[in-house]
N, C-alpha and C positions, 0 to 999 in steps of 0.2 A: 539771072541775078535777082529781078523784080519777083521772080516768084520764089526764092529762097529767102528774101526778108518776109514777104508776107505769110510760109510757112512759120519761120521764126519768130513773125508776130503772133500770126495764131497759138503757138504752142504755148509764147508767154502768156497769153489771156488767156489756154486754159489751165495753164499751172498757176495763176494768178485765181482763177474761179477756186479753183479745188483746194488748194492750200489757205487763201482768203475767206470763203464762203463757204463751202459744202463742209467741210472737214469740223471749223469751229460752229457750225451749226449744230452736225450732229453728236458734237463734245454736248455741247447745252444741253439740247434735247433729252441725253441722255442722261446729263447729272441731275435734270427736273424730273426724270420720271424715279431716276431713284430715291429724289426725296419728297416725293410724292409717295412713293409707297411705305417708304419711312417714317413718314405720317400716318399715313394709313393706318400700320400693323402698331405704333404707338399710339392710336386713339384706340385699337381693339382691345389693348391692352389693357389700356384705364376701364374702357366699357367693360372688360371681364372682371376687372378687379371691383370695380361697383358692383357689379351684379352680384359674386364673390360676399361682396362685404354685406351686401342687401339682404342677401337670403341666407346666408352662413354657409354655399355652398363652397366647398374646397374641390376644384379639379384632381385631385390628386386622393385618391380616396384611402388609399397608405397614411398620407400624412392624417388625412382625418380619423382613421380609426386611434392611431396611434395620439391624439389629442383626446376621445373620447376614452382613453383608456388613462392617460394623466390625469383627466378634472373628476374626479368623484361628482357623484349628484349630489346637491345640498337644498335640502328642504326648503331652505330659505330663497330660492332661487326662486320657486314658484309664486305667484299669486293667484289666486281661488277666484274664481269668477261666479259672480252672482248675477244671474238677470235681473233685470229690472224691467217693468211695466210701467 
């Protein structure tokens, strides 16, 4: 009998571990690292869009031809550079 409660104790401690401890640990664990990367791939995003906006590069070189093909050139666009000394 003494050693059928202390099996029966045992089992409740570790169904008390595992369903208490290990289980919602690895719940957390794993919704930080999703939103850790969620972060992650949303900061690359703005970084590409900067760099995008910085240099006029478009990733998608369809859509650029096809904007290079809407804006005509307009003389006035330019300005004339003159050295100076």
């Amino acid at each position: 009998m003494l050693k059928f409660l202390l099996y029966l104790f045992l089992t409740w401690l570790f169904y008390k571990l595992v369903f208490d401890f290990i289980i919602p640990v690895y719940r957390a664990t794993k919704h930080v690292k999703r939103q850790m990367n969620d972060m992650q791939e949303h900061v690359r995003e703005q970084y590409r869009q900067q760099q995008e906006s910085s240099t006029g590069y478009t990733a998608n070189p369809r859509q650029q031809a096809t904007e290079q093909v809407k804006k005509p050139v307009n003389p006035d666009d330019y300005i004339e550079f003159e050295e100076t000394k």
